[in-house]
C-alpha positions as CSV (number, residue, x, y, z in Angstrom):
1,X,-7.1,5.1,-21.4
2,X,-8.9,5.3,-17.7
3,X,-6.0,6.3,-15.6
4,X,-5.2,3.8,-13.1
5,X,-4.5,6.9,-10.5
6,X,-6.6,10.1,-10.7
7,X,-6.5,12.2,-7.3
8,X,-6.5,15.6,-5.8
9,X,-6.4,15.9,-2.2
10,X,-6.3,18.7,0.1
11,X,-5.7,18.2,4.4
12,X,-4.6,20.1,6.6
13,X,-2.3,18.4,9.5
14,X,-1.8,20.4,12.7
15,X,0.3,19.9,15.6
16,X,1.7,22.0,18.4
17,X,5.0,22.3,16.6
18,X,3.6,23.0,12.7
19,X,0.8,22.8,10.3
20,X,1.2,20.7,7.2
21,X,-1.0,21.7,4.4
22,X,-1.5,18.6,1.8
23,X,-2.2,19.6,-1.9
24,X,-1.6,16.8,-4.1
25,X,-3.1,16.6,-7.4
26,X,-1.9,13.8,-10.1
27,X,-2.8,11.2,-12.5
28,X,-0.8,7.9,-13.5
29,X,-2.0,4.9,-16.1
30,X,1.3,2.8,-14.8
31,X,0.4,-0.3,-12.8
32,X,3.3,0.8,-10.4
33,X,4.1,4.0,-9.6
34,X,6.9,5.3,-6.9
35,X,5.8,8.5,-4.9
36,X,9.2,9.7,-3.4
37,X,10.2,13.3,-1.5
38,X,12.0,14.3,1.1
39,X,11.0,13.3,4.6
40,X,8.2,15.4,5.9
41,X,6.9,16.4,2.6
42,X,3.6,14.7,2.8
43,X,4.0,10.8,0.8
44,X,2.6,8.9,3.9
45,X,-0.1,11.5,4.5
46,X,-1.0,11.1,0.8
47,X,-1.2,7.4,1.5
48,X,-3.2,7.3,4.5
49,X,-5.7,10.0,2.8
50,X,-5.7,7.7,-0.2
51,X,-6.6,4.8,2.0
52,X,-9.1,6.8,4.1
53,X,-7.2,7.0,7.2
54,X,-6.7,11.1,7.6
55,X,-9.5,12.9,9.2
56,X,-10.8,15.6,6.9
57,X,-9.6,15.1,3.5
58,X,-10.8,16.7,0.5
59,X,-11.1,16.3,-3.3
60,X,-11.6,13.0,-5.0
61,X,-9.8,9.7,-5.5
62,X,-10.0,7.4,-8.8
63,X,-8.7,4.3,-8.7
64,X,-9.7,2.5,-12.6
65,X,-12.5,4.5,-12.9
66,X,-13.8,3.4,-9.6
67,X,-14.6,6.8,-7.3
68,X,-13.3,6.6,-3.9
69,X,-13.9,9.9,-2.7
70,X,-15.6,12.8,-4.6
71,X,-16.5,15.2,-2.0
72,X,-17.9,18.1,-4.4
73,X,-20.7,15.0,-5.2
74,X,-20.7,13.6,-1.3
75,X,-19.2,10.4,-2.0
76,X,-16.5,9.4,0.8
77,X,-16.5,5.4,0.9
78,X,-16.1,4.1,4.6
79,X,-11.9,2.7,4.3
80,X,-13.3,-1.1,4.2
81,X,-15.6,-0.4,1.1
82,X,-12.4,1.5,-0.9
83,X,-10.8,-1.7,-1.3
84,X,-7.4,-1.0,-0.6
85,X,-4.8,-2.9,0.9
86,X,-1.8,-1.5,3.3
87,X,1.7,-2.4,3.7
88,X,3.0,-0.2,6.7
89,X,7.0,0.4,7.0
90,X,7.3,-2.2,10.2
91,X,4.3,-4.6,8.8
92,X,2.3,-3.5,11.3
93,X,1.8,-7.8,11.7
94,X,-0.2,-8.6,15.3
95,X,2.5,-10.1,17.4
96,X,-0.4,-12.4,18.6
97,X,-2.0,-13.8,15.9
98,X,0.2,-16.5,14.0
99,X,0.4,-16.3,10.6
100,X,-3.0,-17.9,9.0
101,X,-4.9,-15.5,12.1
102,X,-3.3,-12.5,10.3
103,X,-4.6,-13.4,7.1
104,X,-7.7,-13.7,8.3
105,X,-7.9,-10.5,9.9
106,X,-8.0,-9.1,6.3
107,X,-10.7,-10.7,5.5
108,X,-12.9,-11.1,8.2
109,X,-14.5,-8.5,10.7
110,X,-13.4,-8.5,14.7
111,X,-14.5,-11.8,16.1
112,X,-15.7,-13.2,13.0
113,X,-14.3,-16.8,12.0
114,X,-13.7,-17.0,8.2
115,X,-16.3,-19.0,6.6
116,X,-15.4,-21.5,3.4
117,X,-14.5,-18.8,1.2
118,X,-12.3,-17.0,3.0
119,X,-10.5,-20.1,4.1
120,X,-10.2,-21.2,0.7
121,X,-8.7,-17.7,0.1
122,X,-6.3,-18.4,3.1
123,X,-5.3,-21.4,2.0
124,X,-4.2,-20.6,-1.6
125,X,-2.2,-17.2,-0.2
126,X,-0.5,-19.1,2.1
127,X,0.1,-21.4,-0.7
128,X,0.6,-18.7,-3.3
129,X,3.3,-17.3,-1.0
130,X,5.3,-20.1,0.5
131,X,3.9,-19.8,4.0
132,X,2.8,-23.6,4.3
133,X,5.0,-23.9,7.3
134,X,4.7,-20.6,9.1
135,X,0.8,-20.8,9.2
136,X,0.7,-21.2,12.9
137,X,4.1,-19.3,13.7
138,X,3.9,-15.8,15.7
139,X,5.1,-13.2,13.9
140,X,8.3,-12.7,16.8
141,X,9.3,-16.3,15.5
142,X,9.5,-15.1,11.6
143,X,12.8,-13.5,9.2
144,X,12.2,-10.3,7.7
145,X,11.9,-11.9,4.5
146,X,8.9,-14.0,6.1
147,X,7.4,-10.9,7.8
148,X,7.2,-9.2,4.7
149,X,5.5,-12.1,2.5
150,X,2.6,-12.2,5.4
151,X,2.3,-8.7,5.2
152,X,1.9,-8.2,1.4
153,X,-0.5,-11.7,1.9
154,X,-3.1,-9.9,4.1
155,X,-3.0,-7.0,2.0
156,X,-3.9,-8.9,-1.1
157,X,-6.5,-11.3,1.1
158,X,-9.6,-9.2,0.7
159,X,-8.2,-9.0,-3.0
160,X,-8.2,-4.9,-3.0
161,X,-8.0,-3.1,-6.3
162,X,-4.7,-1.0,-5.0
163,X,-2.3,-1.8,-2.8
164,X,0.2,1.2,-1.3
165,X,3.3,0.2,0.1
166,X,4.7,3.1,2.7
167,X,8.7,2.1,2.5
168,X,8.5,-1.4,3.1
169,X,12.2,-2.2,2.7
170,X,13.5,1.1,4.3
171,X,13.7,-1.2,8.5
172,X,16.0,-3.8,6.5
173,X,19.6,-3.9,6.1
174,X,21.6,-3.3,3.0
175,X,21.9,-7.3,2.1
176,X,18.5,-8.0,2.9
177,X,17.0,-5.1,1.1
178,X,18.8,-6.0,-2.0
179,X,17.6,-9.9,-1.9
180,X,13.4,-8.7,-0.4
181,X,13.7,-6.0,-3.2
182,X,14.2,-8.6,-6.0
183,X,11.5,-10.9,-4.2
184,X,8.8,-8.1,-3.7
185,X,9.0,-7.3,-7.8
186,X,8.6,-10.8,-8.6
187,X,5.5,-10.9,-6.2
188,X,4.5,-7.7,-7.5
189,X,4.6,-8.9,-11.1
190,X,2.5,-12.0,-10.4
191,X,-0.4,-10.2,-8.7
192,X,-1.3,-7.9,-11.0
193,X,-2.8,-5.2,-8.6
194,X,-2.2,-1.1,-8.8
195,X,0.3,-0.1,-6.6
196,X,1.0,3.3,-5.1
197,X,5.1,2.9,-3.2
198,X,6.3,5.8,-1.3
199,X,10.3,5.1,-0.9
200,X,13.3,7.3,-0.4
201,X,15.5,4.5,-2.0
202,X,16.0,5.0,-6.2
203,X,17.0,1.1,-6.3
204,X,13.5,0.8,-5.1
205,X,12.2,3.1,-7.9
206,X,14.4,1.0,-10.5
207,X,13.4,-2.6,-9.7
208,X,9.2,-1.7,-8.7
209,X,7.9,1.5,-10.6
210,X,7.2,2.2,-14.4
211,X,6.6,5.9,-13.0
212,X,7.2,8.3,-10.5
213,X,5.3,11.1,-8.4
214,X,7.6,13.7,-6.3
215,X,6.3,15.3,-3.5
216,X,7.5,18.7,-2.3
217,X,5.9,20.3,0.9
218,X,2.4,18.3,0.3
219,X,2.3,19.9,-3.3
220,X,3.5,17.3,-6.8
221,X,6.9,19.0,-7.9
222,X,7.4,16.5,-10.9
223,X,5.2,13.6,-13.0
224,X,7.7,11.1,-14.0
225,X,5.8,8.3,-16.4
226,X,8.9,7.9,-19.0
227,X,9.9,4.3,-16.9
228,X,6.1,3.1,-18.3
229,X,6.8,0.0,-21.3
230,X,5.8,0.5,-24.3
């Protein structure tokens, strides 16, 4: 079976205060699988080197079978041509663009207007996820709950073949996060898209991963794929 996650990367992070040396080497054939650690040991660098966001990484990145980044054989795709959709911690939504603007911006380049396709793509996400009357809404005027679906919607618009989620219920209260926890599986389940979710929360790791990947100082401590279905 192709492994739906095959990686090794190496990064080294410095600062005035410290220097973080990322050496993260795994492989996962779940459709979901939860990267967790304690804070500072490296999950959202992993993400953002997965995504092609850190300066400098090294190794290689398989998503399917599909080669991301190979750097022994020179191959380092531009972060628009890996395909991979992002949903930060705090959204990261623009506060002004409305709703249907901010899917666009997934799909189109700066200052581009969407053609047909992409507003037929538009239309049937903010269809798919119950946005119908939020499409010209500012993200200031929109619930948590809200925030989050346009979020996850503009990650899926260019239709990416992973999508990482960096704690995306971790800003929300205890209620809330129960009741958006329950609604992001659901989504989750109906997409059908890899997905890579860094979370500190094991109710998280219950309701959205079949396995898990623990980080411990930028090096994998433990390969957990015993939640996968039979």
């Amino acid at each position: 079976m192709t492994p739906v996650l095959d990686l090794h990367l190496q990064a080294t992070l410095s600062s005035p205060d410290r220097t973080f040396v990322l050496d993260a080497r795994f492989t996962s054939t779940a459709a979901r699988t939860a990267l967790i650690g304690a804070s500072g040991s490296g999950k959202s660098t992993l993400l953002m080197a997965i995504a092609g966001l850190a300066a400098q990484a090294h190794g290689h990145v398989r998503v399917s079978g599909h080669t991301l980044l190979d750097t022994a054989r020179g191959i380092d795709l531009p972060t628009r041509e890996r395909r991979i959709g992002v949903v930060f911690q705090d959204y990261a939504l623009f506060p002004h663009l409305t709703v249907e603007q901010n899917l666009a911006f997934g799909l189109c380049r700066l200052g581009q207007r969407p053609d047909a396709a992409q507003r037929e793509r538009i239309d049937a996400l903010v269809r798919q996820f119950g946005l119908e009357a939020l499409r010209a809404a500012l993200p200031r005027h929109l619930s948590g709950g809200q925030r989050q679906r346009v979020a996850l919607a503009r990650a899926l618009a260019p239709q990416p073949r992973l999508l990482l989620l960096d704690e995306p219920l971790s800003a929300l209260d205890t209620q809330l996060r129960v009741r958006l926890r329950a609604e992001l599986a659901e989504m989750l389940e109906r997409v059908q898209i890899p997905v890579l979710l860094v979370t500190h929360d094991p109710s998280d790791v219950e309701a959205l991963a079949q396995a898990v990947v623990q980080l411990d100082a930028g090096r994998v401590a433990r390969v957990d794929l015993a939640r996968m279905p039979a």
